[in-house]
PyMOL commands that place a pseudoatom at each C-alpha (Angstrom):
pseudoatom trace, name=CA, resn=UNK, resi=1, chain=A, elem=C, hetatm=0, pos=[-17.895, 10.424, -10.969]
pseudoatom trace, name=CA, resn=UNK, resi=2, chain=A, elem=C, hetatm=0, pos=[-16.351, 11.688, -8.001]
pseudoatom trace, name=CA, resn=UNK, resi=3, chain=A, elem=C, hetatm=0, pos=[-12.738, 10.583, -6.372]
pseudoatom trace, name=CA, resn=UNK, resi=4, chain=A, elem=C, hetatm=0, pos=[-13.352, 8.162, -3.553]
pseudoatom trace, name=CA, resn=UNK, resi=5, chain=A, elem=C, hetatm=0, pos=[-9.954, 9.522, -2.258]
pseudoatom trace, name=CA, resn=UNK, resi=6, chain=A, elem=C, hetatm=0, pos=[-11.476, 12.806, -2.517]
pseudoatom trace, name=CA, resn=UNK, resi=7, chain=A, elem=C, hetatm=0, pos=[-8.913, 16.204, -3.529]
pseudoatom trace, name=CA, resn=UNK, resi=8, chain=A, elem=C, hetatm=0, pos=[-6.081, 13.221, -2.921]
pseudoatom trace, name=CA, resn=UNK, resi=9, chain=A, elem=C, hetatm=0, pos=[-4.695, 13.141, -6.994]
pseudoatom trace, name=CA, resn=UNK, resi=10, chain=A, elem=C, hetatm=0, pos=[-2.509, 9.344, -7.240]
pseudoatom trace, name=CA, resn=UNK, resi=11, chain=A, elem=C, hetatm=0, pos=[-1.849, 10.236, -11.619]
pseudoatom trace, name=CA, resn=UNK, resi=12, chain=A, elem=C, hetatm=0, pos=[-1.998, 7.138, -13.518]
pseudoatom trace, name=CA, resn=UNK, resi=13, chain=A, elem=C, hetatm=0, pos=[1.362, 5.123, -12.764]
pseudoatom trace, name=CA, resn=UNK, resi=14, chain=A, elem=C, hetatm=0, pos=[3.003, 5.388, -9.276]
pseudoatom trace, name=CA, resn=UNK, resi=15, chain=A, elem=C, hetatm=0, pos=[6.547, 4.077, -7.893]
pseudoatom trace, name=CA, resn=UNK, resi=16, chain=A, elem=C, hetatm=0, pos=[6.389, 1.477, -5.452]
pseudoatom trace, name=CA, resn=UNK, resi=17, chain=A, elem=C, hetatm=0, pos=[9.333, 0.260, -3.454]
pseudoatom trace, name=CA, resn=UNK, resi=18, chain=A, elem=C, hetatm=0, pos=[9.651, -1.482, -0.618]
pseudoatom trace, name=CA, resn=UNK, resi=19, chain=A, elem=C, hetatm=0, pos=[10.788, -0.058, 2.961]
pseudoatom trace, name=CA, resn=UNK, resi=20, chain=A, elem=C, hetatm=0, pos=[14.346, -1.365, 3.231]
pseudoatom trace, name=CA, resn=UNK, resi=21, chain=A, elem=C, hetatm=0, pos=[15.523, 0.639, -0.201]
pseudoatom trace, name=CA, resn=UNK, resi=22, chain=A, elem=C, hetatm=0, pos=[14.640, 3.778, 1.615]
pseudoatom trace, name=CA, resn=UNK, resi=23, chain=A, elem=C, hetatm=0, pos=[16.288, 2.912, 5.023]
pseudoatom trace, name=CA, resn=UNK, resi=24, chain=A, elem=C, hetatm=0, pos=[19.308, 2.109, 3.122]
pseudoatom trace, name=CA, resn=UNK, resi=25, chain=A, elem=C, hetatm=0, pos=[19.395, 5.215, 0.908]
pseudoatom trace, name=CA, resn=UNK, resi=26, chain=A, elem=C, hetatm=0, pos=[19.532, 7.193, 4.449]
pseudoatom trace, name=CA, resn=UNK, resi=27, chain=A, elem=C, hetatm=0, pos=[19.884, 10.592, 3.751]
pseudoatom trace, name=CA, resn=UNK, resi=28, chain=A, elem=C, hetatm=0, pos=[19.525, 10.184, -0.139]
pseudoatom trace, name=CA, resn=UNK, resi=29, chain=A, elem=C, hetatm=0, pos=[16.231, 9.336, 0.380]
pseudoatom trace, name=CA, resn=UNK, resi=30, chain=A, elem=C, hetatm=0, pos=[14.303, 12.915, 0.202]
pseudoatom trace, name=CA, resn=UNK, resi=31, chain=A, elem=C, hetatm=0, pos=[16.398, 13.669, -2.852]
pseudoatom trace, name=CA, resn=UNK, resi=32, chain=A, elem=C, hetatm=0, pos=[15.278, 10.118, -4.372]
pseudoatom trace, name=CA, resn=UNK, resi=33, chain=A, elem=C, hetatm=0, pos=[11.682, 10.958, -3.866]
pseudoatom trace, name=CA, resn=UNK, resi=34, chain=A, elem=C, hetatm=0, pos=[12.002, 14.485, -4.811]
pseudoatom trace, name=CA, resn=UNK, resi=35, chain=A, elem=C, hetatm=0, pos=[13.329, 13.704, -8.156]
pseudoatom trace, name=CA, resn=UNK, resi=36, chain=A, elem=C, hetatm=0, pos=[10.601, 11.269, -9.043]
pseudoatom trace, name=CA, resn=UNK, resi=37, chain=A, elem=C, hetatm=0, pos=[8.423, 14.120, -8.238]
pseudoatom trace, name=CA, resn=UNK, resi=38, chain=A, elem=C, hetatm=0, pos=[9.918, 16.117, -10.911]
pseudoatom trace, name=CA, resn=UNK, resi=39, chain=A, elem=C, hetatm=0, pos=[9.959, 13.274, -13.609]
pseudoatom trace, name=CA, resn=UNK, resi=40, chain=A, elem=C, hetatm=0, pos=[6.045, 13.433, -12.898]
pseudoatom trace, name=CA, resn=UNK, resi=41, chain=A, elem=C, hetatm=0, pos=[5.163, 11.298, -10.865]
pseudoatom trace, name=CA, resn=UNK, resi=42, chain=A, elem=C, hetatm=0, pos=[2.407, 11.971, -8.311]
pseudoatom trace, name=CA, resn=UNK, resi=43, chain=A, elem=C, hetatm=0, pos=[2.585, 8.928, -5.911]
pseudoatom trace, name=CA, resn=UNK, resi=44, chain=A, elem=C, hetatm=0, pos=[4.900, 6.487, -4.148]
pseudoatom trace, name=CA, resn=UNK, resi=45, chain=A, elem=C, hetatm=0, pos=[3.707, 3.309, -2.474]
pseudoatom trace, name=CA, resn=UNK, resi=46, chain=A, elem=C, hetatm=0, pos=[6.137, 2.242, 0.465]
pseudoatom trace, name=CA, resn=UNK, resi=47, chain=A, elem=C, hetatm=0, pos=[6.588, -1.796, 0.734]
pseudoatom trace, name=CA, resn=UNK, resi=48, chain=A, elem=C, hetatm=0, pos=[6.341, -2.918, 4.187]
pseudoatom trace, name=CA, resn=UNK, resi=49, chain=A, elem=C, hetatm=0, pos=[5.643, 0.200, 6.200]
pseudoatom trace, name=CA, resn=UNK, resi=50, chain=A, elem=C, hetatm=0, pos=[5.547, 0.559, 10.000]
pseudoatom trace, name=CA, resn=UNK, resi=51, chain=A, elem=C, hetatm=0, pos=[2.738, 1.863, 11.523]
pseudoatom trace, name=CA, resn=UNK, resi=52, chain=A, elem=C, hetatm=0, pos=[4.697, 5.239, 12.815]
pseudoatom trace, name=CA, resn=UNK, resi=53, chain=A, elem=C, hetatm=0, pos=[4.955, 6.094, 9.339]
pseudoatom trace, name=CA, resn=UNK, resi=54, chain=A, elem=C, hetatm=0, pos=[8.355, 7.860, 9.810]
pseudoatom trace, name=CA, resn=UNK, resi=55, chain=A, elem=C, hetatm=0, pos=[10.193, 6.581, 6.048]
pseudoatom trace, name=CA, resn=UNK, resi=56, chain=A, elem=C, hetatm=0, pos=[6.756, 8.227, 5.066]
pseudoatom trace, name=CA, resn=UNK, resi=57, chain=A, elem=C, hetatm=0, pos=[6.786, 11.374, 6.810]
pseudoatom trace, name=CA, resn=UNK, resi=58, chain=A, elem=C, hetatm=0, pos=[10.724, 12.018, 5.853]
pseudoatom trace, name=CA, resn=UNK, resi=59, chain=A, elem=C, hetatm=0, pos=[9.513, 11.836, 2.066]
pseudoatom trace, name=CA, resn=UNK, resi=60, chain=A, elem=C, hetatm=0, pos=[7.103, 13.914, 2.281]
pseudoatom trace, name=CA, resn=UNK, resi=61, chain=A, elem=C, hetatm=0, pos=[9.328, 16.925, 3.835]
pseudoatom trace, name=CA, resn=UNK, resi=62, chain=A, elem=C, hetatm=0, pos=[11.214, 16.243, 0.964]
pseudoatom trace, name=CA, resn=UNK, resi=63, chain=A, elem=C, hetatm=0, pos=[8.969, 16.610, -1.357]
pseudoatom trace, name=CA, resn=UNK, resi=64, chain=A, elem=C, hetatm=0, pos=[6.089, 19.283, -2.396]
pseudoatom trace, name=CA, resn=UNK, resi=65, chain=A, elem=C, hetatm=0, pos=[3.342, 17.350, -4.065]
pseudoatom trace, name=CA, resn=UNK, resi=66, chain=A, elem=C, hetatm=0, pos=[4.167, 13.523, -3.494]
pseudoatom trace, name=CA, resn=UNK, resi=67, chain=A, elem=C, hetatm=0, pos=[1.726, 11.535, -2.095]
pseudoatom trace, name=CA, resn=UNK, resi=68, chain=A, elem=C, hetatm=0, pos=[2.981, 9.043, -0.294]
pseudoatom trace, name=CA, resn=UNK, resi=69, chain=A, elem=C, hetatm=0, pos=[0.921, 5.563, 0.226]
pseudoatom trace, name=CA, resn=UNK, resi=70, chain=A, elem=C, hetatm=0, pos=[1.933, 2.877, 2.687]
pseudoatom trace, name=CA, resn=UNK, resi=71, chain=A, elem=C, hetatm=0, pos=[1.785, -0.489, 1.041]
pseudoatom trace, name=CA, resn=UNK, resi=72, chain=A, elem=C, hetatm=0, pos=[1.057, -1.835, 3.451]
pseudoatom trace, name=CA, resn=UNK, resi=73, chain=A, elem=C, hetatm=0, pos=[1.229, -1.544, 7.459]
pseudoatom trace, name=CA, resn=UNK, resi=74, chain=A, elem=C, hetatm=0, pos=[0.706, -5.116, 8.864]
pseudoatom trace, name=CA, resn=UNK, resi=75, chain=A, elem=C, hetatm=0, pos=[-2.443, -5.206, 11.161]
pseudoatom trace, name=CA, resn=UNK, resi=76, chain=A, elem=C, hetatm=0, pos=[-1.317, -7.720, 12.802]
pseudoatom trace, name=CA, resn=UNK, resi=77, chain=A, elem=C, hetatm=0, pos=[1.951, -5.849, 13.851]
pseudoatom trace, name=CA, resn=UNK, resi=78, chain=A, elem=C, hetatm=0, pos=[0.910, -2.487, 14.403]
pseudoatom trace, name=CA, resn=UNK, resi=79, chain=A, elem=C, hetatm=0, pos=[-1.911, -0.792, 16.736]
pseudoatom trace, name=CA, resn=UNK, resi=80, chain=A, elem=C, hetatm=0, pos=[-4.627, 1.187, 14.906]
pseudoatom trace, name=CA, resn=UNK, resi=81, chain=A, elem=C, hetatm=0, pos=[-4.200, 3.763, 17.408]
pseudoatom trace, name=CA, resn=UNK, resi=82, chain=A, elem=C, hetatm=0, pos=[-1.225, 4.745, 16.500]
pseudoatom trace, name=CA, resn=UNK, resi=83, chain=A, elem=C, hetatm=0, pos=[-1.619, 4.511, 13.016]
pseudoatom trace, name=CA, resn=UNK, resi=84, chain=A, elem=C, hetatm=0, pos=[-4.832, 6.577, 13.282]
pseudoatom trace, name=CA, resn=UNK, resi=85, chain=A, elem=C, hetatm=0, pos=[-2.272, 8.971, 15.588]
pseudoatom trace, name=CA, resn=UNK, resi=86, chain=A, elem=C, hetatm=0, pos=[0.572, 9.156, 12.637]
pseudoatom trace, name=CA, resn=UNK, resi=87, chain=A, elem=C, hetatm=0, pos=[-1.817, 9.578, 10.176]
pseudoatom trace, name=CA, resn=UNK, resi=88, chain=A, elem=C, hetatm=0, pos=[-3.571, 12.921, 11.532]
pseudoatom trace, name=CA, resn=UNK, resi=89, chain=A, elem=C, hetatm=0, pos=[-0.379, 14.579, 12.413]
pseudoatom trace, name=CA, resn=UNK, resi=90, chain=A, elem=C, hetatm=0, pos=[1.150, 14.084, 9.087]
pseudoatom trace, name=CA, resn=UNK, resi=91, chain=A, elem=C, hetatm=0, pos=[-2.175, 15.037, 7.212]
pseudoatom trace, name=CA, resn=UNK, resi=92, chain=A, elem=C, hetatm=0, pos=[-1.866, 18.467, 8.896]
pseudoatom trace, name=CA, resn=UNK, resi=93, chain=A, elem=C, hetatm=0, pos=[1.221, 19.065, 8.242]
pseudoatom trace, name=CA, resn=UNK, resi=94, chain=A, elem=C, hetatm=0, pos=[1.153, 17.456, 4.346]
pseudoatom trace, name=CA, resn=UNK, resi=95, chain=A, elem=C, hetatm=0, pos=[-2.794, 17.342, 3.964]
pseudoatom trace, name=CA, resn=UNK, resi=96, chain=A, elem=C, hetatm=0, pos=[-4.035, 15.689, 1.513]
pseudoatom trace, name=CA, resn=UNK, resi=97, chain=A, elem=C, hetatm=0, pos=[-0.673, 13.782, 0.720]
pseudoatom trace, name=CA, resn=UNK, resi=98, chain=A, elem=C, hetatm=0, pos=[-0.922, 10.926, 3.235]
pseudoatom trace, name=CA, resn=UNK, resi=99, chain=A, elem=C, hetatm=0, pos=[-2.406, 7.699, 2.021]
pseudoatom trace, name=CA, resn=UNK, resi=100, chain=A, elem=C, hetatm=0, pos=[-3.149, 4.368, 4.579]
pseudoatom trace, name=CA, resn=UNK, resi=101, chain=A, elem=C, hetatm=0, pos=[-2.692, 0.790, 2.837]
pseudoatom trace, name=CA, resn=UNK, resi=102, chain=A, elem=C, hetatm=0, pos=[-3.761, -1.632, 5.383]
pseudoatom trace, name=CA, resn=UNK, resi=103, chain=A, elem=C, hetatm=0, pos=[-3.422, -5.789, 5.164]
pseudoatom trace, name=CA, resn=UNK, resi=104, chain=A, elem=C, hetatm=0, pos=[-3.606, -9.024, 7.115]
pseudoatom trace, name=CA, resn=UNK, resi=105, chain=A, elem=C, hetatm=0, pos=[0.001, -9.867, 5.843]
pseudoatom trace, name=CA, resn=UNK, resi=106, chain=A, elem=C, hetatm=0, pos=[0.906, -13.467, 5.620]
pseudoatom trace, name=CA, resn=UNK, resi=107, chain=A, elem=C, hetatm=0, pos=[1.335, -16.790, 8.205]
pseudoatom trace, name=CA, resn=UNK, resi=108, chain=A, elem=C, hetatm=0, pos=[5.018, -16.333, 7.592]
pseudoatom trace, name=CA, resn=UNK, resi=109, chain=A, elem=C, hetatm=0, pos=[5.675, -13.047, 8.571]
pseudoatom trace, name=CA, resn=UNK, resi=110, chain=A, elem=C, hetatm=0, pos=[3.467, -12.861, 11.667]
pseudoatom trace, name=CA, resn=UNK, resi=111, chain=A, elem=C, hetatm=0, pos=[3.412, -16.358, 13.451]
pseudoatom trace, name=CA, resn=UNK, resi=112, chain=A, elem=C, hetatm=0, pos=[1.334, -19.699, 12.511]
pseudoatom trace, name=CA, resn=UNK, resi=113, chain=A, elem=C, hetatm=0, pos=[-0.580, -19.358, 16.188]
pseudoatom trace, name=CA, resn=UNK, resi=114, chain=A, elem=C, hetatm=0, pos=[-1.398, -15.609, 15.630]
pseudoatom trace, name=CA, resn=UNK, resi=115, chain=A, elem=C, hetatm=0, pos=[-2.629, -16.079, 11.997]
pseudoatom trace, name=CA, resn=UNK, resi=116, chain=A, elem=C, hetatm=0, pos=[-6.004, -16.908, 12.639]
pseudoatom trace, name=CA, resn=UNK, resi=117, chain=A, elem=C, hetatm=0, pos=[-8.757, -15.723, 10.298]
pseudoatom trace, name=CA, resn=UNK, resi=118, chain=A, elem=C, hetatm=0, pos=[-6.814, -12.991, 8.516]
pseudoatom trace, name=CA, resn=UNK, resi=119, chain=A, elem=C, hetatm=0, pos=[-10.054, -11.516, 7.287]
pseudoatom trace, name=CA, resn=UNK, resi=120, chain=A, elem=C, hetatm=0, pos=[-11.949, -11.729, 10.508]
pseudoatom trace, name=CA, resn=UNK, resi=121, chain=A, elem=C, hetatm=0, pos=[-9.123, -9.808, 12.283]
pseudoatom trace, name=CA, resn=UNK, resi=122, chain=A, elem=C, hetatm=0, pos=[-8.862, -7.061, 9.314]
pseudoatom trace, name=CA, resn=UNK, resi=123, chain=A, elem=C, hetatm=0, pos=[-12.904, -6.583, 9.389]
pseudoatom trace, name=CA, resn=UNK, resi=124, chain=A, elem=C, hetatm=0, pos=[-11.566, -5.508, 13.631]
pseudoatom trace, name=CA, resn=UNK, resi=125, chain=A, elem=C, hetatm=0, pos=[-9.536, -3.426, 12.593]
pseudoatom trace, name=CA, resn=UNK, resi=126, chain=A, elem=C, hetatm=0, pos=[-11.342, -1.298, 10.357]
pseudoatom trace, name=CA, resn=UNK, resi=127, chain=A, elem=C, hetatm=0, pos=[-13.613, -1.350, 12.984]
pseudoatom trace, name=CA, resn=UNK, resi=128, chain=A, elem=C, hetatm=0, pos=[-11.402, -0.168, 15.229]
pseudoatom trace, name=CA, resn=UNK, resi=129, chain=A, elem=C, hetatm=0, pos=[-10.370, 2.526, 13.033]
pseudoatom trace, name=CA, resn=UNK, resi=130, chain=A, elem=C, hetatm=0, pos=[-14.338, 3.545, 13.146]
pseudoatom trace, name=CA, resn=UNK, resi=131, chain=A, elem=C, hetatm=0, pos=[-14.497, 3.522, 16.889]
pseudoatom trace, name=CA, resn=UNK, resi=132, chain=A, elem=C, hetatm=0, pos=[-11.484, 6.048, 17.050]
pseudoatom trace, name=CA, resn=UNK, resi=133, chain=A, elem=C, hetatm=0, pos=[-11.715, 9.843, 16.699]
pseudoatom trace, name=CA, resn=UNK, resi=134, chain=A, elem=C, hetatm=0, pos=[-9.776, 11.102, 15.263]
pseudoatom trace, name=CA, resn=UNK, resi=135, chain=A, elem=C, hetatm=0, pos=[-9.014, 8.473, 13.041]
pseudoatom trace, name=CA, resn=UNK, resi=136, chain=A, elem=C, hetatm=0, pos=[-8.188, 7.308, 9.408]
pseudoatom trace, name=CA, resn=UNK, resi=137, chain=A, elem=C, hetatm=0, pos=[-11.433, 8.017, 7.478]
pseudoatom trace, name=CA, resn=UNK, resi=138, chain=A, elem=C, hetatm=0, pos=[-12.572, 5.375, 4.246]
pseudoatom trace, name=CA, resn=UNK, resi=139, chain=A, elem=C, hetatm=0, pos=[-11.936, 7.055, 2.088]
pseudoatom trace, name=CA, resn=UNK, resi=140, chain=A, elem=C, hetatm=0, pos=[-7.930, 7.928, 2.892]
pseudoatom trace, name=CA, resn=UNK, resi=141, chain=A, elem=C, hetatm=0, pos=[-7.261, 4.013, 3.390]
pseudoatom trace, name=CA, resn=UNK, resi=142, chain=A, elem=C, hetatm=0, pos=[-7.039, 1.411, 1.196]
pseudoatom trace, name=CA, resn=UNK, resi=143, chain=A, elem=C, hetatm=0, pos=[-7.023, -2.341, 1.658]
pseudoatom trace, name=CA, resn=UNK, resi=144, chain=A, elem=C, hetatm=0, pos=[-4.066, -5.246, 0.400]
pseudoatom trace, name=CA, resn=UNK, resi=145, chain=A, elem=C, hetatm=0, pos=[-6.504, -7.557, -1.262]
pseudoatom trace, name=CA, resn=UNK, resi=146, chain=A, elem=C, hetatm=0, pos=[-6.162, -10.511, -3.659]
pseudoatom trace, name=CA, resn=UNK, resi=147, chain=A, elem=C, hetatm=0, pos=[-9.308, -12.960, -2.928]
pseudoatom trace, name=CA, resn=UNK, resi=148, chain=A, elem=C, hetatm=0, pos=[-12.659, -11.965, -3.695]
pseudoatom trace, name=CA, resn=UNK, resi=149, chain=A, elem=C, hetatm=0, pos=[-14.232, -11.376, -0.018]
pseudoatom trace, name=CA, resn=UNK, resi=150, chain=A, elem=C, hetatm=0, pos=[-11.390, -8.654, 0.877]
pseudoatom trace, name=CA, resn=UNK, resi=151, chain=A, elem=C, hetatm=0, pos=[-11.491, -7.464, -2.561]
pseudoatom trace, name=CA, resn=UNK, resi=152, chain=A, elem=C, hetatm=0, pos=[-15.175, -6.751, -2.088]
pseudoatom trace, name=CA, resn=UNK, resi=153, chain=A, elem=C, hetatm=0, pos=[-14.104, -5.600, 1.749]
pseudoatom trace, name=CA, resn=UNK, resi=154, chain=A, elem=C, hetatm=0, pos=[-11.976, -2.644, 0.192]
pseudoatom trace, name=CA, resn=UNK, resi=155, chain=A, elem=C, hetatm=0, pos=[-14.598, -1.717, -2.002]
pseudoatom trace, name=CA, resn=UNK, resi=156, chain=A, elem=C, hetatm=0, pos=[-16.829, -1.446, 1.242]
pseudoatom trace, name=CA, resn=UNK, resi=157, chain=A, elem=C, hetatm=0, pos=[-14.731, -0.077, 4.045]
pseudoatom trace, name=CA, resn=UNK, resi=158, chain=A, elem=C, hetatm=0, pos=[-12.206, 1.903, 2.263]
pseudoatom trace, name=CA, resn=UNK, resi=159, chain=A, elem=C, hetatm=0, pos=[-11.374, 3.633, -0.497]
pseudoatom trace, name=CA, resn=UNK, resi=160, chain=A, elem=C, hetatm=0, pos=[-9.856, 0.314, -2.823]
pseudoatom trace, name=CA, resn=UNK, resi=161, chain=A, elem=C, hetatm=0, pos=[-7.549, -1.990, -3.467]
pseudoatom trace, name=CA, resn=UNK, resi=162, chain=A, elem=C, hetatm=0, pos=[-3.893, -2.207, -3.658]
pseudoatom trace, name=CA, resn=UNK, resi=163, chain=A, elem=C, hetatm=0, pos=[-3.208, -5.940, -4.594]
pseudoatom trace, name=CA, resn=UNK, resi=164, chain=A, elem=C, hetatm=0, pos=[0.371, -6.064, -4.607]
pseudoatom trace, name=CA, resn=UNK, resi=165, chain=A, elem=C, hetatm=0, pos=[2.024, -8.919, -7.155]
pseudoatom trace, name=CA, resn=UNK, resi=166, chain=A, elem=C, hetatm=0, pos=[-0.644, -9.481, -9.458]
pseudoatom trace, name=CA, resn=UNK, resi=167, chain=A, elem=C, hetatm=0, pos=[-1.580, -10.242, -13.212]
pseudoatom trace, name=CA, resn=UNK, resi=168, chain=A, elem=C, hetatm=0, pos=[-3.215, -7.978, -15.984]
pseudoatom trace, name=CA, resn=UNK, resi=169, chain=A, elem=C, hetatm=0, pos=[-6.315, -10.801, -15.635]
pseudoatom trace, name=CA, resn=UNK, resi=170, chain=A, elem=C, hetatm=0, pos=[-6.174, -10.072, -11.537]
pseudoatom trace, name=CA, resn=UNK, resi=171, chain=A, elem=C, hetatm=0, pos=[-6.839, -6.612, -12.244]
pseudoatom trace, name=CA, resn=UNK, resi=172, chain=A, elem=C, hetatm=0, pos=[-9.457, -7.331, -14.573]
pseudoatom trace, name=CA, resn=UNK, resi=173, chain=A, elem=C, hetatm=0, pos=[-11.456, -9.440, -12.258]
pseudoatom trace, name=CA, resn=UNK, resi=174, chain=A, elem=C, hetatm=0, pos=[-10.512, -7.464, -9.491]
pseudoatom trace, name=CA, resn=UNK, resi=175, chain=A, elem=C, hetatm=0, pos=[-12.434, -4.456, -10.911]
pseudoatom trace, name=CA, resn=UNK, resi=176, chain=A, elem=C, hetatm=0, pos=[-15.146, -6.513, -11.926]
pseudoatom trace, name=CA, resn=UNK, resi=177, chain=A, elem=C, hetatm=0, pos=[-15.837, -7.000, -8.340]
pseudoatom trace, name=CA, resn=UNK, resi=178, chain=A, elem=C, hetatm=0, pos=[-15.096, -3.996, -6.554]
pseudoatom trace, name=CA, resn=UNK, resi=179, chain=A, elem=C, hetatm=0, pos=[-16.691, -2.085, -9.078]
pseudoatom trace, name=CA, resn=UNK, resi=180, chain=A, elem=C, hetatm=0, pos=[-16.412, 0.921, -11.154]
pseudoatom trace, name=CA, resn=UNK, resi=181, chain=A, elem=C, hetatm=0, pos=[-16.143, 3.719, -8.419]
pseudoatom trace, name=CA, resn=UNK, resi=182, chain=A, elem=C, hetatm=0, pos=[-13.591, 2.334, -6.545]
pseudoatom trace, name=CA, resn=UNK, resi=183, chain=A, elem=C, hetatm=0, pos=[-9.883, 2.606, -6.554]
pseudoatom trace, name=CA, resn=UNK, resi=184, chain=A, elem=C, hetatm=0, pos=[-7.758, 0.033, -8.115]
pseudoatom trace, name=CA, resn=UNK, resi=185, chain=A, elem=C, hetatm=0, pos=[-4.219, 0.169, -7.604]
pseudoatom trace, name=CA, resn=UNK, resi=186, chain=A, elem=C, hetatm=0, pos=[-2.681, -3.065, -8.599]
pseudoatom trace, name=CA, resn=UNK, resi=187, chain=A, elem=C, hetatm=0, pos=[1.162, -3.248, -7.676]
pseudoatom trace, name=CA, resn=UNK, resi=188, chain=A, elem=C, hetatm=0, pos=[2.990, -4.576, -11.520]
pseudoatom trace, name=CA, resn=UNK, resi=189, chain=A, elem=C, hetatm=0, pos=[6.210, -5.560, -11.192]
pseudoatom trace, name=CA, resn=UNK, resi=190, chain=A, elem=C, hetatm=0, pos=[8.390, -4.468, -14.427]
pseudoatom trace, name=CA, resn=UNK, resi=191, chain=A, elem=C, hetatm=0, pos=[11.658, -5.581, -15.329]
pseudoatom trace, name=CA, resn=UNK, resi=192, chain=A, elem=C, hetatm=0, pos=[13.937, -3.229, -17.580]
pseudoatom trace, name=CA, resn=UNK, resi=193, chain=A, elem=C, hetatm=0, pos=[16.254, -5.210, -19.693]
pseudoatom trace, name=CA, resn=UNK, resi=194, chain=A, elem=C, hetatm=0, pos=[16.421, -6.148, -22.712]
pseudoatom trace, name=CA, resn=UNK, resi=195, chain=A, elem=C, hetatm=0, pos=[18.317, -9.794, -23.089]
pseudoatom trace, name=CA, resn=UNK, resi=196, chain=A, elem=C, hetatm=0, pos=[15.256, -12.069, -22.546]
pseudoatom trace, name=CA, resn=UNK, resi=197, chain=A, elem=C, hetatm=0, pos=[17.349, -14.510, -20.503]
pseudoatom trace, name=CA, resn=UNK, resi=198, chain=A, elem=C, hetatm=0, pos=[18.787, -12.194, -18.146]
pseudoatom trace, name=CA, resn=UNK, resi=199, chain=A, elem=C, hetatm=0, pos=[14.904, -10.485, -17.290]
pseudoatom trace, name=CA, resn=UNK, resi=200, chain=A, elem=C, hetatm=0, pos=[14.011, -14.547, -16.535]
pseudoatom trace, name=CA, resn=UNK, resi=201, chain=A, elem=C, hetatm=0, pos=[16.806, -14.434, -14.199]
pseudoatom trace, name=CA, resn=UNK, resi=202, chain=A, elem=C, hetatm=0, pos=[16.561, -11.684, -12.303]
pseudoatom trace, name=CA, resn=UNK, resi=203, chain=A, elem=C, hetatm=0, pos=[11.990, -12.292, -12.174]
pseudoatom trace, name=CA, resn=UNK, resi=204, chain=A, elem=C, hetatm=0, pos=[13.101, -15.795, -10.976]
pseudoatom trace, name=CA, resn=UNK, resi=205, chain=A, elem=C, hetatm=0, pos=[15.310, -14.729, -8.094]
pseudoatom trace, name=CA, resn=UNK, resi=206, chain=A, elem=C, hetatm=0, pos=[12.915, -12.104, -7.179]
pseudoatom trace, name=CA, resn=UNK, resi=207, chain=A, elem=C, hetatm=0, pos=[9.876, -14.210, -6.784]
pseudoatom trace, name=CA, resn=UNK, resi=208, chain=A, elem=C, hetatm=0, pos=[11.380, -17.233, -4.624]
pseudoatom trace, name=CA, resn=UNK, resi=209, chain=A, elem=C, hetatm=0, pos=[10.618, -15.321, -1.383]
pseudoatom trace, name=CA, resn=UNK, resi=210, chain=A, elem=C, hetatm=0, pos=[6.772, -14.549, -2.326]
pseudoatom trace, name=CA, resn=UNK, resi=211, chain=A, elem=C, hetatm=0, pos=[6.315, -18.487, -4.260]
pseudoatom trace, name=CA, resn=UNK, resi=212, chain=A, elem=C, hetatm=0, pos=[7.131, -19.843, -0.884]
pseudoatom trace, name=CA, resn=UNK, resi=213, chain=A, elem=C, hetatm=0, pos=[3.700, -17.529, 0.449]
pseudoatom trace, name=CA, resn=UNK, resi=214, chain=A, elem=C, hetatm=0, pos=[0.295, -19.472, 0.302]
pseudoatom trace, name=CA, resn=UNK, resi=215, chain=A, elem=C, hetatm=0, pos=[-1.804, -16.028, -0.378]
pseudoatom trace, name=CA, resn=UNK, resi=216, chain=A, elem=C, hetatm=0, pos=[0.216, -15.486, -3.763]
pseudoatom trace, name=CA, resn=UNK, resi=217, chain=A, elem=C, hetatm=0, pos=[0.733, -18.847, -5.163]
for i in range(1, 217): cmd.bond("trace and resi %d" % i, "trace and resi %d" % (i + 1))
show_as sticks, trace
zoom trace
């Protein structure tokens, strides 16, 4: 069965961290990325991104073989115009390295009166995409979905999913839906310590912002 990313190579497990970690690290950054290269890893998923892509394009000079994935730019936020415009100058000068995630975001992070049928307006966009050229083809973007009908959108219109904050059972039925040929890159968050009490601790502070999001809980 062929890639639907096509000669684009994501490896089994990939790093995801969110935007503000790389800001912060400044000019640690391309060092941080290029050393998760060399422990093997062949993808990093930014949290977040802006639709100029710049955290991304900075990581990829620093790197040889990353690929780096936005996860996700907010439709709502940021024209597909200029994503489509990032996205084809950093593909020629990193080609096949450059991975799209695309979402409808949430109420809270956009504005009550703007959030209007999230999967109406990310159907529009896509379209939008389409009606550019050149653009950001399928099969280089992928889609933040968690419910069924944008589950089965990404499956369509793109190249997968990226459902960030799920369970092992999401995953399952996500795959049942999109299907087989599809990408499935589910976003599990990990915790590494060992004292049982401390791990509750640290999941519980970590998940107050996202509990207080209708599309997760």
């Amino acid at each position: 069965m062929s890639s639907p990313l096509g000669n684009i190579e994501l490896g089994p497990v990939g790093i995801w961290a969110s935007s503000g970690l790389w800001t912060a690290a400044g000019e640690k950054a391309a060092d941080a990325a290029a050393e998760l290269e060399d422990l093997g890893y062949k993808a990093l998923w930014i949290g977040s991104s802006a639709g100029n892509l710049e955290i991304h394009g900075s990581l990829l000079a620093g790197t040889n073989r990353l690929v780096v994935a936005s996860g996700i730019i907010n439709v709502w936020a940021d024209p597909a115009p200029l994503v489509a415009k990032r996205f084809q100058q950093l593909d020629a000068l990193y080609p096949d390295r450059i991975l799209v995630g695309l979402g409808s975001s949430h109420a809270a992070l956009v504005t009550e009166e703007e959030y209007r049928k999230p999967l109406t307006r990310l159907r529009r966009y896509l379209d939008e995409l389409d009606g550019l050229d050149p653009t950001v083809p399928s099969r280089r973007r992928v889609l933040a979905a968690l419910g069924p009908k944008t589950l089965a959108m990404a499956a369509e219109r793109s190249a997968g999913a990226h459902p960030y904050l799920t369970t092992p059972e999401h995953t399952a039925r996500a795959r049942q839906i999109i299907g087989p040929g599809a990408l499935l890159a589910p976003e599990q968050m990990a915790i590494f310590e060992k004292d049982p009490a401390t791990a509750r601790g640290i999941a519980r502070a970590t998940l107050a912002l996202y509990l207080q999001l209708p599309n997760y809980t």
